[in-house]
N, C-alpha and C positions, 0 to 999 in steps of 0.2 A: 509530534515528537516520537522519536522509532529507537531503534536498539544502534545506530550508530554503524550499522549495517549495512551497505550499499546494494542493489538490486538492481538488473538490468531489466532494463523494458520486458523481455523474452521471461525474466524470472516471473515477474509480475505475471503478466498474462498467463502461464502455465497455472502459478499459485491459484488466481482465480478462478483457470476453468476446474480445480481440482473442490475446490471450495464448494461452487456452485454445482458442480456435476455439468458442463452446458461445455460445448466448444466456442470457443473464440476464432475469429478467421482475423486474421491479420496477416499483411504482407511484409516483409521484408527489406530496405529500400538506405540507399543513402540520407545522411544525416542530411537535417533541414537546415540553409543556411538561419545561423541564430540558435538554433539549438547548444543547448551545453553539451558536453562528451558527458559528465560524471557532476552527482550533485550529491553529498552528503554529509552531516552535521557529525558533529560530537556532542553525543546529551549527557557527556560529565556535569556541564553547569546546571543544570535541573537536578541532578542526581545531589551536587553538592548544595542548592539554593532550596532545592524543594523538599530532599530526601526520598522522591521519587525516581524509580529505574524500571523499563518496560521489561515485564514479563516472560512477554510470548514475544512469537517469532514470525517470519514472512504467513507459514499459511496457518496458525492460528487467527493470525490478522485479517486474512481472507476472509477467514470462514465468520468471522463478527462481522464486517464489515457485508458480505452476504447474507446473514441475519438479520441483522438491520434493513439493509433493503428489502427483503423480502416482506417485513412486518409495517414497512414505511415506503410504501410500491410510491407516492407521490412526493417524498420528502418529508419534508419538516413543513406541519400545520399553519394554518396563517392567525390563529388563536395565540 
């Protein structure tokens, strides 16, 4: 569940390597047949069912999300 914010493949990747401090190499390339163009929610019903509304934003979310991996290099324990 996100801020209702859409993000381009290119946002993402940038977000990341800025999070993590590391370059990303990705190429560039026409859309996959089956790919969507655009994919994004409206989290008004969480907002109104949960009383929950996210935060933060694309590279706050990076940088937890790089935190986490960093402290969890193999995932989630099998405990």
């Amino acid at each position: 569940l996100g801020t209702g914010t859409g993000y381009s493949v290119l946002q993402m990747v940038q977000a990341m390597e800025k999070a993590s401090g590391r370059e990303i190499k990705y190429k560039v390339t026409a859309r996959r047949e089956g790919d969507v163009a655009s994919c994004y929610a409206d989290p008004a019903l969480a907002e109104r069912e949960l009383g929950w509304k996210a935060a933060f934003g694309l590279d706050k979310m990076c940088e937890d999300l790089w935190r986490w991996q960093l402290q969890n290099p193999t995932g989630f324990s099998k405990n």
